[in-house]
C-alpha positions as CSV (number, residue, x, y, z in Angstrom):
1,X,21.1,26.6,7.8
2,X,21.4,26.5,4.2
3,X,18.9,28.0,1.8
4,X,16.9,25.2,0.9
5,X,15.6,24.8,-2.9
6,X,13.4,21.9,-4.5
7,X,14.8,18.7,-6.4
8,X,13.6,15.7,-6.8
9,X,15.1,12.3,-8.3
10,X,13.7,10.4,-11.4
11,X,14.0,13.6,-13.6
12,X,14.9,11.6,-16.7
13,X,14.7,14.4,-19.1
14,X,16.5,16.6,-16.8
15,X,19.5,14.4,-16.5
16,X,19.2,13.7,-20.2
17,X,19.1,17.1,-21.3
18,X,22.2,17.7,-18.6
19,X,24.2,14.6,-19.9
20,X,23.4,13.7,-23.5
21,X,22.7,10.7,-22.8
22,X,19.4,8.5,-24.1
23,X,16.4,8.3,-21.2
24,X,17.0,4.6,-22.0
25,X,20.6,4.4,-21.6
26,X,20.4,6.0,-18.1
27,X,20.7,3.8,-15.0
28,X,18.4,5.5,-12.4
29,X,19.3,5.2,-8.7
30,X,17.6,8.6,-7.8
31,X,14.0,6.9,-7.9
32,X,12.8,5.0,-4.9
33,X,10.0,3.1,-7.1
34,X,9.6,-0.6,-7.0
35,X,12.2,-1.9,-9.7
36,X,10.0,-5.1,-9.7
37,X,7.4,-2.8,-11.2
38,X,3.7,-3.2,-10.9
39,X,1.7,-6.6,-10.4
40,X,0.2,-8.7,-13.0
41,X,-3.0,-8.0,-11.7
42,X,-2.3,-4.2,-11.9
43,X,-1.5,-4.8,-15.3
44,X,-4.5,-6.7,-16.5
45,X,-6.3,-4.2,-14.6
46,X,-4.9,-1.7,-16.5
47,X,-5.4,-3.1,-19.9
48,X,-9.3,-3.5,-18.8
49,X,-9.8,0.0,-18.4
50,X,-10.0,1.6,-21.8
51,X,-13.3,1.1,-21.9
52,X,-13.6,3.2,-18.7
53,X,-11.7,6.4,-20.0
54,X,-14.4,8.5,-21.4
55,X,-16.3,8.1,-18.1
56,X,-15.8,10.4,-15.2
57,X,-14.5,8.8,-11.3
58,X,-16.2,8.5,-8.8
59,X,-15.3,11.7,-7.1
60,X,-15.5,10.1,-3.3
61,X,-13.4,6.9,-4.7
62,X,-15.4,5.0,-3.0
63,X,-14.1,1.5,-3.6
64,X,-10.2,2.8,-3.6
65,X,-11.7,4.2,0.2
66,X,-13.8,1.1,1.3
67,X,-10.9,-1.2,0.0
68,X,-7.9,0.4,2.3
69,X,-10.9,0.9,5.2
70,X,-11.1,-3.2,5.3
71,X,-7.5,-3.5,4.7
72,X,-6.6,-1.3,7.9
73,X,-9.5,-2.0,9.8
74,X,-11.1,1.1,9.8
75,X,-14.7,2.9,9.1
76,X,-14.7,4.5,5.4
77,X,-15.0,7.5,7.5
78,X,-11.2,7.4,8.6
79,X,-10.3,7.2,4.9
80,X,-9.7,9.9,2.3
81,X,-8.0,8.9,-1.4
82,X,-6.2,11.7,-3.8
83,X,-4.0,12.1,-6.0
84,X,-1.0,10.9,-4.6
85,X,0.7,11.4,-1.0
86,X,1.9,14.7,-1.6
87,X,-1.9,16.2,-2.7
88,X,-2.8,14.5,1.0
89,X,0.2,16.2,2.8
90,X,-1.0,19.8,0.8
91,X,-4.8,18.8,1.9
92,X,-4.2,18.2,5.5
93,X,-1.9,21.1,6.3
94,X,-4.4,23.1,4.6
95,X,-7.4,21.5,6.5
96,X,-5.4,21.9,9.8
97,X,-4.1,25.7,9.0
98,X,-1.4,25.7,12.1
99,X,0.8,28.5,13.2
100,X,3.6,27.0,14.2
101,X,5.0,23.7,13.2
102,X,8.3,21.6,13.7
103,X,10.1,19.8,11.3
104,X,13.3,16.7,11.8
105,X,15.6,17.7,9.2
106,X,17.2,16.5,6.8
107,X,13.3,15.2,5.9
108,X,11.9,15.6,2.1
109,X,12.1,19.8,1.2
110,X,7.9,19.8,0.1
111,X,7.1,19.2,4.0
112,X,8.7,22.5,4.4
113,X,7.3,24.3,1.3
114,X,4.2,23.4,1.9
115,X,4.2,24.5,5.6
116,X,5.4,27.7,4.2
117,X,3.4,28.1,1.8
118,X,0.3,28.0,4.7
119,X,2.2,30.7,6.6
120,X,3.7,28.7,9.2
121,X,6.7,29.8,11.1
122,X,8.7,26.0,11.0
123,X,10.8,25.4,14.0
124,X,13.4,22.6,13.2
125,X,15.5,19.9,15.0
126,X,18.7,18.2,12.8
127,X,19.5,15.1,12.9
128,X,23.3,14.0,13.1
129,X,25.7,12.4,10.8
130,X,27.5,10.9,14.0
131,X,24.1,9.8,15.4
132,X,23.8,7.9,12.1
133,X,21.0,10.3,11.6
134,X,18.3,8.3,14.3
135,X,15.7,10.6,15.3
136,X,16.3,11.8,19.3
137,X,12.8,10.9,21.0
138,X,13.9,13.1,23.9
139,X,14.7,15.9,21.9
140,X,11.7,15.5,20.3
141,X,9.3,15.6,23.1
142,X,11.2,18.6,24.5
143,X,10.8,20.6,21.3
144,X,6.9,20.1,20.6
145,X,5.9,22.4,23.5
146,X,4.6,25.6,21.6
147,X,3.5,24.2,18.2
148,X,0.4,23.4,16.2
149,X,1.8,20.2,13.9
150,X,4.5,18.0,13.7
151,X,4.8,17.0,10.0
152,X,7.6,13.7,10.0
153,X,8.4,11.0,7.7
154,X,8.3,7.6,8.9
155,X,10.6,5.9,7.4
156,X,12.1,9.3,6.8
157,X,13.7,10.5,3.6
158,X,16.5,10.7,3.1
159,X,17.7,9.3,6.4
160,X,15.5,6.0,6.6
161,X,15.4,6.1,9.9
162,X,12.6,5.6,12.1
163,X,11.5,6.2,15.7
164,X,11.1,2.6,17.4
165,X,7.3,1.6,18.2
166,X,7.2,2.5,21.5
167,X,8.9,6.0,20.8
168,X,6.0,6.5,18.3
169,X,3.1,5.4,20.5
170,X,5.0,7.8,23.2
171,X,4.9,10.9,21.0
172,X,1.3,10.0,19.8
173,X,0.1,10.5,23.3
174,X,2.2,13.3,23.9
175,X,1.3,15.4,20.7
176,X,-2.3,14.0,21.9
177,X,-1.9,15.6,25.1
178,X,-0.9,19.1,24.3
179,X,-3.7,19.4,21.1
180,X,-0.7,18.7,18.1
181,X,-1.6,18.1,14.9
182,X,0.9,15.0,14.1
183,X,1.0,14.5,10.5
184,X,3.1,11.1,9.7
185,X,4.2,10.6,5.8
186,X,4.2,6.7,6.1
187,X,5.4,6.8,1.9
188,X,8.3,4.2,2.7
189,X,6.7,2.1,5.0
190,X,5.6,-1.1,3.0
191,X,9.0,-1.9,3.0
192,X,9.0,-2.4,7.0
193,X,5.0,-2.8,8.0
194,X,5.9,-3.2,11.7
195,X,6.7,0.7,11.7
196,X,3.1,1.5,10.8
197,X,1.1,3.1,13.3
198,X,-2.2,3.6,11.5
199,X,-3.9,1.4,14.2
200,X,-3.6,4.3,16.2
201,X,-5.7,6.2,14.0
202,X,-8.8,5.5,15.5
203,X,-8.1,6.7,18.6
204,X,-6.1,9.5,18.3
205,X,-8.2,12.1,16.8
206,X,-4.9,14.3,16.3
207,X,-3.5,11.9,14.2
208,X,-2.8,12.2,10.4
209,X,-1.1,9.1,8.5
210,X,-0.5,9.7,4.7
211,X,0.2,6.6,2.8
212,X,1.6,6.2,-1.3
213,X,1.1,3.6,-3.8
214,X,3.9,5.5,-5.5
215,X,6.9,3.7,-3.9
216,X,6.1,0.0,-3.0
217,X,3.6,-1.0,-5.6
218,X,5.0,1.0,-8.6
219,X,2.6,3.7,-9.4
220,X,4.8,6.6,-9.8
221,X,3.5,7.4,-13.1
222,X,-0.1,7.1,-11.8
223,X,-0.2,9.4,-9.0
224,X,-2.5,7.5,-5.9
225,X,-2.3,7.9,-2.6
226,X,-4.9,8.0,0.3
227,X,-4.8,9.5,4.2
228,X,-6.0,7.8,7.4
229,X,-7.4,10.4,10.0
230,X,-10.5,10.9,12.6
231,X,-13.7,11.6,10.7
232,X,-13.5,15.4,11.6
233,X,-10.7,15.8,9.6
234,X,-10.8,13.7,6.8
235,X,-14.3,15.7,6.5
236,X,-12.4,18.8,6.7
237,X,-9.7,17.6,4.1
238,X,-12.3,16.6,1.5
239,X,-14.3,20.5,1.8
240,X,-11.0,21.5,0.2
241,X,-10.2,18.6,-2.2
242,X,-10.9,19.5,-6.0
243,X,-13.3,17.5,-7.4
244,X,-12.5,14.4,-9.3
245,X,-8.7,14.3,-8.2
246,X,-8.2,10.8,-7.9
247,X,-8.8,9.5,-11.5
248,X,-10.5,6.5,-12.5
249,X,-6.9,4.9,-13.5
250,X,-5.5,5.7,-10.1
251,X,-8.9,4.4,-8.2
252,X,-8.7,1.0,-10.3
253,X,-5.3,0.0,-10.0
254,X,-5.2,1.1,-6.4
255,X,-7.8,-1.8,-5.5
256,X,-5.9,-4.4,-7.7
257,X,-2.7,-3.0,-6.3
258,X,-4.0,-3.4,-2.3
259,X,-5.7,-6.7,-3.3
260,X,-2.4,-8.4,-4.9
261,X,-1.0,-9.8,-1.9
262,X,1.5,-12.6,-3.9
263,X,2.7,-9.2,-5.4
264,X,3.4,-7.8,-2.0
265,X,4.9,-10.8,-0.4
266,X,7.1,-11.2,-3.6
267,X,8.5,-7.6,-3.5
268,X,9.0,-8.2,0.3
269,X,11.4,-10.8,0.1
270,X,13.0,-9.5,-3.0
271,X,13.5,-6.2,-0.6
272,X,15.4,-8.6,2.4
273,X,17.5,-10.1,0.3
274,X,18.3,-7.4,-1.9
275,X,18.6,-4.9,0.6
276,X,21.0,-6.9,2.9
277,X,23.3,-7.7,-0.1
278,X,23.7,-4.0,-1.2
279,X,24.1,-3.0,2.2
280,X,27.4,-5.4,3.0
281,X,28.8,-4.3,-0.5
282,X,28.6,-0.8,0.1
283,X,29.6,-1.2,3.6
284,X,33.1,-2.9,2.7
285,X,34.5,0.4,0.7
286,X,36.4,2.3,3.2
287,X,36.0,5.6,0.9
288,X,32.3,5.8,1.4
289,X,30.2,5.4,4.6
290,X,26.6,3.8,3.9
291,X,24.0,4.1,6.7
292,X,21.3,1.3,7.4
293,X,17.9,1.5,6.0
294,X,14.6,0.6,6.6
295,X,13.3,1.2,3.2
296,X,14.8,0.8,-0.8
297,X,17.1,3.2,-0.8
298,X,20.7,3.8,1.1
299,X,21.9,7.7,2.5
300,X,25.9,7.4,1.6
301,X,28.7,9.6,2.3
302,X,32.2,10.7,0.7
303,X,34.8,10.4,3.2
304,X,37.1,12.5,0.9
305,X,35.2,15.8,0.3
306,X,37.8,16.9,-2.2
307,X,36.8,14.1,-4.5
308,X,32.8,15.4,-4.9
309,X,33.2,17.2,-7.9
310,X,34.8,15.0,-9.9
311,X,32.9,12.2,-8.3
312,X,29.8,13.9,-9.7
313,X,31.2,14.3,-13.5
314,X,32.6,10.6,-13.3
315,X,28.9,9.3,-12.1
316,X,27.2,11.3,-14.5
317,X,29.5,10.5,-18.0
318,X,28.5,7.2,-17.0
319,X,25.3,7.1,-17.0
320,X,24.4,6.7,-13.3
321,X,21.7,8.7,-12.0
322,X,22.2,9.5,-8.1
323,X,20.1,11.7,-6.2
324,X,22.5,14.2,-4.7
325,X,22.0,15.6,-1.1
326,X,22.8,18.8,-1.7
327,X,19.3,20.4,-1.0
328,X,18.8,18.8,1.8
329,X,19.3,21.0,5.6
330,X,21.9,19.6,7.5
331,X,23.3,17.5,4.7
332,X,26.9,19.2,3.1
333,X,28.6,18.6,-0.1
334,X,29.2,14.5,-0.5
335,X,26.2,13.0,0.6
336,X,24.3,10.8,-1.9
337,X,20.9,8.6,-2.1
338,X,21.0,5.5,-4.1
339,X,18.1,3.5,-4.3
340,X,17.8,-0.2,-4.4
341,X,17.4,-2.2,-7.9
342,X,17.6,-5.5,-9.6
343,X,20.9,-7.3,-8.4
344,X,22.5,-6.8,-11.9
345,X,21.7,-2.8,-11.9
346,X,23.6,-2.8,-8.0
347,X,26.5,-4.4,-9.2
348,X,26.6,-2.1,-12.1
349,X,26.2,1.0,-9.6
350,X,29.2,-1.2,-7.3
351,X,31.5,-1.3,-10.4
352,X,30.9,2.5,-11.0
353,X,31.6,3.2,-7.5
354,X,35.0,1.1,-7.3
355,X,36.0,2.7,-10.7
356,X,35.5,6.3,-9.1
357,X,36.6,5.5,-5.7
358,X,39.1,3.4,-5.6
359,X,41.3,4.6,-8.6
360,X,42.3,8.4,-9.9
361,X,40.5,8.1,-13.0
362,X,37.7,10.0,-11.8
363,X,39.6,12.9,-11.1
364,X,40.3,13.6,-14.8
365,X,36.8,14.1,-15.5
C-alpha cells in the first residue's frame, strides 16, 4: 500500500498560492459544501447574534443537543454536539481507546490518523475499481473477527458508496455480537436520508453515528457537528471534550439550520436534479469513467494514464480546482473527485473537461 499523507479540498489559498490565480477567480470542485449555501433563516440567525458574542456557550449545548434529540427521536442522553464531525470522530476513538481496528479503504485519510494516533494497529480491506468501488458485506463480516472498532463512512468518501440497509442492520448486529465498537461517519448522508441508521442507536449500545452540518446545510466555515451514541458513551466522550468547544455561533445556527425544513427540501430536489444531469454528462465521455453517487460529489477516472500530468497543468491554468485522489490507498495516479455545483459552474467544469480530453491542447501545458 502506498504511504498515505493528508490533503484536503477547498484549500483556496493553497491553490492560489500554487496557481496565481485570485481566490475569487477559482472555480472550486474540490469542496463537497452545499453550493446553495446556507438558509435564510441561518442567515437572519446569524445577523442576530452579535449581541451574543461577548457571552460564553453553553458548554453542554444544550438546545443544539435537545433540538437533534427531537429531531431523531432520541433522549438528550444519546446526543453529544462539538465542533464539527471530525472533533466527534477524535472524541469517540479516544473515549473508546481500541487495539485493533479495521478500516474500508479508499475512505477519508483522518479515520486512519486518528486511529493511529490512539495507537491502534489498523487492519484494512480495499475496495475495487472493477467493483465500482461497493463495499463487500461478506468480506466485511469475515474481516471483523479480532478487532475493537470499525470506523466507516456512510456514504463513503471518496467512493460514495454505501452498504444497502439490510447490509447495515446485518453488520450492526454482527459488530453487536462480538463487542465491536462501530463508528459510522454519516457526514454525506443528508443527501440520501434512507441510508441513515441512527434509529439504531438506541438499541445498539456499540453503536457510534457522527453526523456534520458541514456538508448539507453549508457550515463549513462554522465548524458543527454532533454524535448519536448510548448514554455510556456519549458520557465517556464528553469526560474528554474541552470545555466550551461548540461555540455559541455554531450552537445557534445549528438549531435554525435543523429547524429550516423548506431549506432542506429545497437543497434536496436541487441535489436529484442536479446530480442526475452531471452524472449523464460525465457519463457520455468515453476518456473518463464517472462512478454513481449517493451524495454531491462524483469519483472519476482517466482512462489514458499517460494524459494525468498534463491533465493536471491544463485543469489548473484554468482555474478549476479538483480534488486529486492521489492520497487516497488503493486509488493510483488519474483518479479525481468533482463535487456537484450550480448547473452553470458544471457546464463550465464539462467545457474544461472536453477541452482537455477530447483535443491535444492539454498536452502542451
Amino acid at each position: 500500500m502506498k504511504k498515505i499523507f493528508l490533503k484536503h479540498g477547498g484549500d483556496l489559498d493553497g491553490f492560489a498560492a500554487e496557481t496565481g490565480i485570485l481566490k475569487d477567480r477559482i472555480l472550486d470542485f474540490s469542496s463537497n459544501v452545499n453550493p446553495l449555501g446556507v438558509s435564510p433563516d441561518v442567515a437572519k440567525v446569524y445577523q442576530e447574534s452579535l449581541k451574543y458574542l461577548s457571552q460564553y456557550p453553553d458548554t453542554n449545548a444544550r438546545e443544539f443537543c435537545d433540538e437533534v434529540a427531537v429531531r431523531f427521536s432520541l433522549a438528550p442522553d444519546h446526543v453529544i454536539a462539538g465542533n464539527g464531525a471530525m472533533a466527534l470522530l477524535d472524541l469517540a476513538i479516544r473515549a473508546l481507546k481500541p487495539r485493533r481496528a479495521l478500516l474500508v479503504e479508499p475512505c477519508f485519510n483522518e479515520y486512519r490518523r486518528l486511529l493511529a494516533l490512539s495507537g491502534a494497529q489498523i487492519e484494512s480491506l480495499l475496495l475495487k475499481d472493477e467493483d465500482h468501488f461497493n463495499f463487500p458485506c461478506d468480506a466485511i463480516l469475515e474481516k471483523i473477527d479480532g478487532i475493537d472498532i470499525f470506523v466507516i463512512g456512510h456514504p463513503n468518501n471518496p467512493t460514495c458508496t454505501a452498504l444497502r440497509r439490510e447490509e447495515m442492520i446485518s453488520l450492526i448486529k454482527a459488530t453487536e455480537r462480538r463487542g465491536i465498537a462501530l463508528l459510522l461517519d454519516e457526514a454525506f448522508v443528508d443527501w440520501n436520508p434512507g441510508f441513515s441508521v441512527h434509529q439504531e442507536v438506541g438499541r445498539s449500545p456499540f453503536l457510534i453515528v457522527v453526523r456534520s452540518l458541514t456538508k448539507f446545510f453549508g457550515l463549513a466555515g462554522v465548524r458543527a457537528g454532533f454524535a448519536l451514541a448510548a448514554p455510556q458513551v456519549i458520557s465517556r466522550m464528553r469526560f474528554l471534550q474541552e470545555s466550551w468547544s461548540c461555540n455559541i455561533l455554531a450552537q445557534r445556527l445549528s438549531v435554525a439550520a435543523l429547524r429550516d425544513e423548506e431549506f432542506q427540501n429545497k437543497s434536496l430536489a436541487w441535489f436529484k436534479e442536479e446530480s442526475e444531469d452531471l452524472y449523464q454528462r460525465l457519463s457520455r465521455m468515453p476518456e473518463i469513467k464517472v462512478f454513481p453517487s449517493l451524495a454531491n460529489f462524483f469519483l472519476v477516472r482517466l482512462n489514458d494514464k499517460d494524459r494525468d500530468d498534463a491533465f493536471w497543468r491544463f485543469m489548473k491554468s484554468r482555474g478549476v480546482y479538483l480534488r486529486a485522489m492521489d492520497d487516497m490507498a488503493g486509488l493510483t495516479d488519474g483518479y479525481f473527485r468533482a463535487a456537484l455545483k450550480t448547473r452553470r459552474e458544471n457546464l463550465i467544469l464539462m467545457e474544461n473537461l472536453k477541452e482537455a480530453l477530447l483535443t491535444d491542447r492539454c498536452l502542451s501545458f
